[in-house]
C-alpha positions in Angstrom: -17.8 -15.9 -29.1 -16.0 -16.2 -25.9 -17.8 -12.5 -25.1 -21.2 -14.3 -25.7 -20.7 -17.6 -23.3 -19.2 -14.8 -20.5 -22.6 -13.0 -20.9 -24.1 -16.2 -20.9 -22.7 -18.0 -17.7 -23.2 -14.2 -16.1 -26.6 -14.6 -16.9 -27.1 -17.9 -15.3 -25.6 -16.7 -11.9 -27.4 -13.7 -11.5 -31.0 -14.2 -13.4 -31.6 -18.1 -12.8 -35.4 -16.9 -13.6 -34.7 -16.1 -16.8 -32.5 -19.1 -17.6 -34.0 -22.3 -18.6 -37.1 -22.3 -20.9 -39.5 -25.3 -21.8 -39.3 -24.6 -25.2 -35.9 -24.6 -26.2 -34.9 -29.0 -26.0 -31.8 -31.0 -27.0 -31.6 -34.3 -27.4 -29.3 -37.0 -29.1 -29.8 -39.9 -31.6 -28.5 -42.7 -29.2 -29.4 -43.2 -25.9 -26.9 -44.0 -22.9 -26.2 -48.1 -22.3 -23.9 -50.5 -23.3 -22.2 -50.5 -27.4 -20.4 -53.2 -29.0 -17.5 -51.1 -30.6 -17.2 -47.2 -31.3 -19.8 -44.9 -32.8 -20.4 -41.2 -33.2 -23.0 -39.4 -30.9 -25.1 -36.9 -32.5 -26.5 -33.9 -30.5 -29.6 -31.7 -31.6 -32.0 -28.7 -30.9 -35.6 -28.0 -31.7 -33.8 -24.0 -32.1 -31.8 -23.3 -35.1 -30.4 -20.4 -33.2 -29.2 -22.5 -30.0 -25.8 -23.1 -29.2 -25.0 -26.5 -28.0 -21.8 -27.5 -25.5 -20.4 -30.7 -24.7 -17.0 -31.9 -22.8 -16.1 -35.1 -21.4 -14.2 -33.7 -18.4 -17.0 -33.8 -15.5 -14.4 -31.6 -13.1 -16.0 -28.8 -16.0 -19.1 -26.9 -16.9 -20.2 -27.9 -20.6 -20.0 -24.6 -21.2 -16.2 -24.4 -20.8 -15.9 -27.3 -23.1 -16.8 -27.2 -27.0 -19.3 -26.0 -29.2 -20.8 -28.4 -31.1 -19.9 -29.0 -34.6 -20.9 -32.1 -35.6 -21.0 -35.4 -35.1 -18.6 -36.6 -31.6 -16.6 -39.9 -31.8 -17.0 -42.4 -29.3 -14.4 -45.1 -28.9 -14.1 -46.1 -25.4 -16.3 -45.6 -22.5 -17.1 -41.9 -21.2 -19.6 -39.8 -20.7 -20.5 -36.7 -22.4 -22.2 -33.5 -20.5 -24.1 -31.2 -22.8 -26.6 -28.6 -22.8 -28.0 -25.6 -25.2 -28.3 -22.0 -25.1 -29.7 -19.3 -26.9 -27.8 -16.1 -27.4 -28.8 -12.7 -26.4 -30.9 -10.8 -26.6 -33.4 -13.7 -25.5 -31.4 -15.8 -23.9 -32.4 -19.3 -22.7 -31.1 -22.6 -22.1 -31.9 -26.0 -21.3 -30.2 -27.9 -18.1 -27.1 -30.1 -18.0 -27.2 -33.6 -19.2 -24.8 -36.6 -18.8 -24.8 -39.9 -20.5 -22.8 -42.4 -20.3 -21.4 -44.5 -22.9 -20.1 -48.3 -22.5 -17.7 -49.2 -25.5 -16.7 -52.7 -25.3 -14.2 -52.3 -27.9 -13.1 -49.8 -30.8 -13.9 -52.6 -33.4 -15.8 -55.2 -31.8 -13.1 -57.7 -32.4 -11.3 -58.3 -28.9 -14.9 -60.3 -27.4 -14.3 -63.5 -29.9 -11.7 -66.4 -28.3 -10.5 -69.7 -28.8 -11.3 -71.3 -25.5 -10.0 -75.0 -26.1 -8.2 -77.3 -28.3 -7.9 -80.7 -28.0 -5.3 -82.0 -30.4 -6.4 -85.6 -30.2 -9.8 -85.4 -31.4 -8.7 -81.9 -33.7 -11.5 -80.0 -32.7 -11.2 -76.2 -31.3 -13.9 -74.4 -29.4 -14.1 -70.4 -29.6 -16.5 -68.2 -27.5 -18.2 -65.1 -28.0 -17.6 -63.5 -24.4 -19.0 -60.1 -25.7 -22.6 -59.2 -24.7 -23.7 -58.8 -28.5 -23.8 -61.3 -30.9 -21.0 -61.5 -33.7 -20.9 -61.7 -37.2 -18.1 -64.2 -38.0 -17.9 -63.8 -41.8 -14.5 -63.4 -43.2 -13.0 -64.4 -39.6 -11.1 -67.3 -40.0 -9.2 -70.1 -37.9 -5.5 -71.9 -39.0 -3.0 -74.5 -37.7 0.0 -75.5 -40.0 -2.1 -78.0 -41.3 -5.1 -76.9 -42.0 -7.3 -73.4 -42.2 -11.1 -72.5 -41.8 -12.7 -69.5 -43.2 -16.4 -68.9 -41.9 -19.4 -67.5 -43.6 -22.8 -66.5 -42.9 -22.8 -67.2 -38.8 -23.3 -65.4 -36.0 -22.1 -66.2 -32.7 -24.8 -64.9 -29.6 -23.5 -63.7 -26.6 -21.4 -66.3 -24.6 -22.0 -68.9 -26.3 -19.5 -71.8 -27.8 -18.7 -73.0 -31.8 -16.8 -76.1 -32.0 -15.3 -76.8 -35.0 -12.9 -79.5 -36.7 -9.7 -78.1 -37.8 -6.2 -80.5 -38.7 -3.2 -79.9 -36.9 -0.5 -81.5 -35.1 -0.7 -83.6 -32.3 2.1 -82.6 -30.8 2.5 -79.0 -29.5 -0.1 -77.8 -32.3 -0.1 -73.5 -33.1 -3.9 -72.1 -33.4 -4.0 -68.6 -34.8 -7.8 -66.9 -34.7 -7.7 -63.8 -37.5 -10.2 -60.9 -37.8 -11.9 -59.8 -41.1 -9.7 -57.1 -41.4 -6.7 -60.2 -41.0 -5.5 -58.7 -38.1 -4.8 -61.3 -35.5 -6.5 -61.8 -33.1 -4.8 -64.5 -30.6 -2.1 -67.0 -31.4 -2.5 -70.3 -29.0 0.8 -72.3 -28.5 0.0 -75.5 -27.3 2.6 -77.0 -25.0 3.3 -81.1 -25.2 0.3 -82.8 -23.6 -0.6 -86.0 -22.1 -2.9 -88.3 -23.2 -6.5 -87.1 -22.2 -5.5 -83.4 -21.8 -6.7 -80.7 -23.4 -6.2 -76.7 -23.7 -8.8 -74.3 -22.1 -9.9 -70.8 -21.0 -11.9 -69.3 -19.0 -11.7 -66.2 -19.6 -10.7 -64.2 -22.3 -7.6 -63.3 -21.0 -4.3 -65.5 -22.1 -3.2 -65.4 -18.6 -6.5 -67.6 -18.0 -5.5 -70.2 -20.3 -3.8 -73.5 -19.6 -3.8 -77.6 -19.7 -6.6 -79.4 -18.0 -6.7 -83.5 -17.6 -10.4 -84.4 -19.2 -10.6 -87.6 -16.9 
């Protein structure tokens, strides 16, 4: 094998000519852009004979990197260089290609946040700060006095749910769980005022805090 990609790389150096063909393609199932959570990339060939390389390291040739096998995880964003050869006798190849991949998360769960509470009127407000929409079956909202499961809605990209939900007016806890139960984000409400309420902004905790509604 590693005689084969020496004879190969020798080849490109010293008879670019003879290199790259128009028949011999690769291509892949997805195309670059933006994915909600991780996915595998599949590469292929219209040659049953070619070779194909792939690394994510872009201080290295492809064909340094490793021969494809199969399908490649993607769990965060990268970008994957790749290309095709033929071996000898006939050898051919097909030029270098990059994509890149934007992974907003490995399970699409870290996009979906509760942005306000307002213990006096027990309503809570989450947002979907992801730019896909999200299935919230199975996720589900609590306080120590009450729990809300939801089924059969999705959320669009940033955009608001407010819902009603029982808790305690004074220093109320709000824990947001994933289908998988996981959770997700815990809000501890300090003691509040009279016409204050918790927000976001963002969906960072460090974003969150008490705002006076009047």
């Amino acid at each position: 094998m590693k005689k084969n990609i020496f004879i190969f790389i020798t080849a490109l150096f010293f008879f670019p000519y003879i290199a790259f063909a128009n028949n011999l393609e690769v291509w892949t199932n997805l195309q670059e852009g933006v994915f909600q959570s991780a996915f595998t990339l599949k590469i292929f060939s219209n040659q049953k004979d070619a070779r194909i390389f792939w690394t994510k390291h872009p201080d290295q040739s492809p064909a340094m990197g490793e021969i494809y096998e199969g399908p490649i995880p993607i769990r965060r964003t990268s970008s994957i260089y790749f290309f095709a050869f033929t071996p000898e006798p006939n050898i051919q190849s097909t030029e270098f290609q990059k994509m890149t991949f934007f992974v907003e998360s490995t399970k699409g769960y870290e996009h979906l946040r509760i942005v306000n509470v307002n213990p006096a009127d027990k309503n809570i407000t989450i947002k979907n700060f992801s730019d896909f929409p999200i299935d919230l079956s199975q996720w589900n909202i609590s306080s120590r006095r009450g729990k809300h499961t939801f089924s059969d809605i999705t959320l669009a990209a940033h955009t608001t749910l407010t819902i009603p939900l029982a808790m305690r007016s004074i220093r109320p806890r709000i824990v947001l769980r994933a289908p998988d139960d996981v959770v997700k984000q815990i809000a501890h409400l300090p003691i509040m005022k009279k016409g204050e309420t918790w927000i976001c902004t963002s969906r960072r905790s460090v974003s969150c805090r008490v705002d006076n509604l009047q």
